[in-house]
C-alpha positions in Angstrom: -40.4 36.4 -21.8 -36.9 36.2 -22.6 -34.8 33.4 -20.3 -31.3 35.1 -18.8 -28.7 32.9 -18.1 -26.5 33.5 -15.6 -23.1 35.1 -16.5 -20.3 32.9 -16.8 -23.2 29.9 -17.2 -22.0 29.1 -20.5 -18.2 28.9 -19.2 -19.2 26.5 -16.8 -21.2 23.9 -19.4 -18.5 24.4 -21.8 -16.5 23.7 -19.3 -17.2 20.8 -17.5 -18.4 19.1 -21.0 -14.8 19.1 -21.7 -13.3 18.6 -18.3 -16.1 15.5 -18.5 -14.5 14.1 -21.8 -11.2 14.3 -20.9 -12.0 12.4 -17.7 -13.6 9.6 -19.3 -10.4 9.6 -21.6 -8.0 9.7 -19.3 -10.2 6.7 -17.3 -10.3 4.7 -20.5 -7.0 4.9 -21.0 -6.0 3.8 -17.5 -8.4 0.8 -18.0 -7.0 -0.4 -21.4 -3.3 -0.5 -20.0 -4.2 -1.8 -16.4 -6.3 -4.6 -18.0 -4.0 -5.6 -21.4 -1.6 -5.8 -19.2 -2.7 -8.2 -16.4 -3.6 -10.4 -19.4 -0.3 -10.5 -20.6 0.8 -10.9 -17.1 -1.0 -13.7 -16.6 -1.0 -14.9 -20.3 2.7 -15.1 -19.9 2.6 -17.5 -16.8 0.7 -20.0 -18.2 0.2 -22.4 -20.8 -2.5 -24.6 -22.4 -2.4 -27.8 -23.6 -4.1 -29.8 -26.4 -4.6 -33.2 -26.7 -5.3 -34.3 -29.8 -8.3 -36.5 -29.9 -8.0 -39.7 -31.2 -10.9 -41.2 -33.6 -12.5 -43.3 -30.5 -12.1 -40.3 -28.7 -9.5 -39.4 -26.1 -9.9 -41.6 -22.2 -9.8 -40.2 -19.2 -6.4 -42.2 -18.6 -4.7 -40.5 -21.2 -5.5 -37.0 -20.2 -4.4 -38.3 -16.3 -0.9 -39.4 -17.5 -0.5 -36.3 -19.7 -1.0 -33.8 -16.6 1.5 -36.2 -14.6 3.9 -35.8 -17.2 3.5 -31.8 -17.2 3.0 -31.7 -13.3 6.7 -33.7 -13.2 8.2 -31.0 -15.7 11.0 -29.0 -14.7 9.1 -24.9 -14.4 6.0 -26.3 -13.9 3.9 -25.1 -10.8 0.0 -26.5 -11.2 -1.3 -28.5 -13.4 -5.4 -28.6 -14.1 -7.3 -30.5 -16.4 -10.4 -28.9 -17.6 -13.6 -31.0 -17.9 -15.2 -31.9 -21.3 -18.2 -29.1 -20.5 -15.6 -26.9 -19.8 -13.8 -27.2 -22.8 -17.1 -27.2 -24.9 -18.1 -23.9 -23.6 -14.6 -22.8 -24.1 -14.6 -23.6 -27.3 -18.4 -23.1 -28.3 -17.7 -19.9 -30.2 -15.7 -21.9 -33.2 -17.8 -24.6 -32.8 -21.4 -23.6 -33.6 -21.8 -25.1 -29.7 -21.0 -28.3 -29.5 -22.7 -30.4 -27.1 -24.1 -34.0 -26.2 -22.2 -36.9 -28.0 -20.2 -33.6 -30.2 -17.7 -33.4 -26.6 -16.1 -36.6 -27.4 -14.4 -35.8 -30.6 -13.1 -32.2 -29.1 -9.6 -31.9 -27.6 -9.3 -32.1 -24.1 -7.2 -29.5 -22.3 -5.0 -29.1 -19.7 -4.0 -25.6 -18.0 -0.5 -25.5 -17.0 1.0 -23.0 -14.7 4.4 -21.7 -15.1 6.9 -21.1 -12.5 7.6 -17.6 -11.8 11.2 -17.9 -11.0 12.7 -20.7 -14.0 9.5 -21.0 -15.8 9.3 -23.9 -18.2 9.1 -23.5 -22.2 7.2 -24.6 -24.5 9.1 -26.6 -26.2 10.2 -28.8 -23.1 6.3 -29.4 -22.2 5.9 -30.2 -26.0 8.9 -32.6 -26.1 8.1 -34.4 -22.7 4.7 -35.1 -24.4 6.1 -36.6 -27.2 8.5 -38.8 -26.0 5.8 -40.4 -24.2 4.0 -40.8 -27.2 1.3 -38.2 -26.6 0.0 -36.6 -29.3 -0.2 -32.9 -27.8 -0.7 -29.2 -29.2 1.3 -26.5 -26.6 0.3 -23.2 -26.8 2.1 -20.4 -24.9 -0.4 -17.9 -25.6 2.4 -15.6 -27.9 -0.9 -14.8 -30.3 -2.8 -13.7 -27.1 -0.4 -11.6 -25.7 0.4 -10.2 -28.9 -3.0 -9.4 -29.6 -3.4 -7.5 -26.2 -0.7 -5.6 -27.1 -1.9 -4.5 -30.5 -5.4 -3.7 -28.3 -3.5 -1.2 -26.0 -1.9 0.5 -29.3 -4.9 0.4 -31.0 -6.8 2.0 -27.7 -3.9 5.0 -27.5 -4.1 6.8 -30.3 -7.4 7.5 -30.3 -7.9 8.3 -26.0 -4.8 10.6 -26.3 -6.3 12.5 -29.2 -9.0 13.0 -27.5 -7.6 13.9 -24.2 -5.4 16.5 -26.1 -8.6 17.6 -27.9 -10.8 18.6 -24.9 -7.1 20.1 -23.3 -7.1 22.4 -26.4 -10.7 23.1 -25.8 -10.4 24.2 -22.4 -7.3 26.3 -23.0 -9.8 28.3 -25.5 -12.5 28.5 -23.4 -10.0 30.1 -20.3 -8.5 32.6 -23.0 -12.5 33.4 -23.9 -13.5 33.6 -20.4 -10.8 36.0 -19.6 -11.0 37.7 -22.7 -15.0 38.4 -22.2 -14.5 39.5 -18.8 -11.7 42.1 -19.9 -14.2 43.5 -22.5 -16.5 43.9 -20.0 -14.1 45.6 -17.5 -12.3 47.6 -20.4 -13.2 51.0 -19.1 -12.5 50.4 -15.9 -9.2 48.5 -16.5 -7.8 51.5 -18.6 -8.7 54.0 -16.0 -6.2 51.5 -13.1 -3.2 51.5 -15.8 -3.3 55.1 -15.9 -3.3 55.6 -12.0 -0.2 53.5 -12.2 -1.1 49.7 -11.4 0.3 47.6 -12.8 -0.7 45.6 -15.5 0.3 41.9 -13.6 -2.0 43.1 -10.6 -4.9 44.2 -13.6 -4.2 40.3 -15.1 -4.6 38.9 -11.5 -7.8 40.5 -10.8 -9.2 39.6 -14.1 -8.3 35.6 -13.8 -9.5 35.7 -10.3 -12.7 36.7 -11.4 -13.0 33.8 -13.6 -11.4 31.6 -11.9 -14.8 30.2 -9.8 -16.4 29.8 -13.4 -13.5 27.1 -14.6 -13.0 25.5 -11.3 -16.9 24.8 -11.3 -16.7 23.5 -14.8 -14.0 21.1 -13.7 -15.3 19.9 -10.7 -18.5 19.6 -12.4 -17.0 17.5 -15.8 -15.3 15.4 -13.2 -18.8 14.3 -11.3 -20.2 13.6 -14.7 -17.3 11.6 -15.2 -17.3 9.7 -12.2 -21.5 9.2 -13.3 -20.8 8.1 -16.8 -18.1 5.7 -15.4 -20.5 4.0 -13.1 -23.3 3.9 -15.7 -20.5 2.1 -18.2 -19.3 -0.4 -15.8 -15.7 1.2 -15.4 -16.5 1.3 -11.8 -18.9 -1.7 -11.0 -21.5 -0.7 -7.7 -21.4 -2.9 -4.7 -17.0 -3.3 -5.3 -14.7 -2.7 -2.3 -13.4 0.7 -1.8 -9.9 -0.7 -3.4 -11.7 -0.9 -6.5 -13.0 2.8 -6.7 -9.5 4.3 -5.2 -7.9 4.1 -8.4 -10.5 5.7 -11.2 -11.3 8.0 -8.1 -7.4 9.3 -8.4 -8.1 9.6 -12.2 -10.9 11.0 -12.2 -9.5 13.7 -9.7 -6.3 14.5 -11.2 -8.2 14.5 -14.4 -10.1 17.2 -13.5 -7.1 18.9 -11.8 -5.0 19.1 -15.1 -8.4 20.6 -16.8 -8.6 23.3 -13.9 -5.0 24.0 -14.7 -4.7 24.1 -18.1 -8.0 26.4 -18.6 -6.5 28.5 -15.6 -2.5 28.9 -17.0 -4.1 30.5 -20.8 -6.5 32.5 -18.6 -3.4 33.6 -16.8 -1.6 34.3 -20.0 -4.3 36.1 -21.8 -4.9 38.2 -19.0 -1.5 39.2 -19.2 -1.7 39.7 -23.1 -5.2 42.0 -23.1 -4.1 44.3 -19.9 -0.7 45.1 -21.8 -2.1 46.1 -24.7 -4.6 48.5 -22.7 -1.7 50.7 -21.1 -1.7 53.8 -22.3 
């Protein structure tokens, strides 16, 4: 026995397959610049400083009068020293995890925050340090935000491809919907233009009829979406409704654009098959 599909089923997987990529693109995309860039945000309002550790290892005292030197800096906000477990966990990936008696010859660093209005530079901190005869590394995280940067490029290129790339798709499959749907209704199409409708009101009535077939689709791809997203940890269960607002927007105009898209080369296909049917 033979299994029939619904007609228009295969419109509405095609569909929402695409609608459900270009979601998930457009989502991914939104995450990469909303989180590369509140790292460069907050790279670029802080610094981190090195001491240099000294063969006997470096005291507690010395790391005290180095934050009081940075805390009395002109630009300077906060100052925090981070603890010697800290710093070894920190610091554990380049050094095969360093622990017990190891923490004593590792630097000890201190976070500095900048402040917003006249933040201080690095080469102030780095020359207060110095004149007190502190032997200090500062680092302005310029490589870090740099590196975020060439993430979000990196991340572009390939999310707008595909975003385009399921666009494209759906454009086709509205032009094949319609186009099916007109060979279906050819007859019965040829026998209106020669009573004297016309053709727009014979493209109407053909993009109407698959009209329920996309919107489904879309609607559909953008559930999937919104499932695929939870299931990735885009959208983390048990956050505040803040959190989901924004991929929920996405999402939502997402599957909006797809609806359009599929619907506008319905539209003009519509218009392209009932004109060359008048008699």
């Amino acid at each position: 026995m033979r299994l029939r599909l619904p007609q228009g089923f295969a419109t509405v997987l095609i569909t929402a397959a695409l609608a459900a990529l270009a979601g998930l693109c457009a989502l991914g995309g939104a995450t990469v610049l909303e989180r590369t860039g509140g790292w460069r945000t907050r790279l670029a309002g802080e610094m981190t400083v090195a001491i240099r550790p000294a063969p006997a290892g470096t005291s507690d005292a010395e790391v005290t009068r180095a934050a009081e030197i940075l805390a009395g800096t002109r630009g300077v906000a906060e100052v925090r020293v981070l603890d010697r477990s800290r710093v070894a966990g920190l610091l554990a990936p380049w050094t095969a995890g360093a622990r017990g008696p190891d923490l004593a010859v590792l630097p000890r660093l201190i976070a500095v925050d900048l402040d917003g209005r006249a933040p201080a530079q690095r080469q102030g901190l780095a020359d207060a340090l110095s004149a007190a005869g502190i032997g200090a590394i500062v680092d302005d995280h310029q490589g870090w935000r740099r590196a975020a940067l060439d993430l979000r490029r990196q991340a572009a290129a390939p999310l707008l491809g595909g975003l385009a790339a399921c666009l494209a798709g759906l454009a086709a499959a509205g032009s094949l919907a319609v186009g099916r749907e007109a060979e279906r209704r050819q007859q019965a199409l040829r026998t209106r233009l020669r009573l004297g409708e016309s053709p727009g009101d014979c493209a109407r009535g053909l993009v109407l009829s698959c009209l329920p077939e996309l919107g489904l689709g879309a609607l559909a791809g953008g559930v999937i979406a919104a499932a695929l997203s939870l299931a990735s940890g885009l959208a983390v269960p048990g956050a505040s409704a803040a959190t989901f607002a924004q991929p929920a927007v996405i999402l939502a105009a997402a599957s909006a654009l797809c609806a359009l898209v599929a619907g506008a080369f319905a539209l003009v296909t519509a218009h392209r098959r009932t004109r060359d049917m008048e008699p």
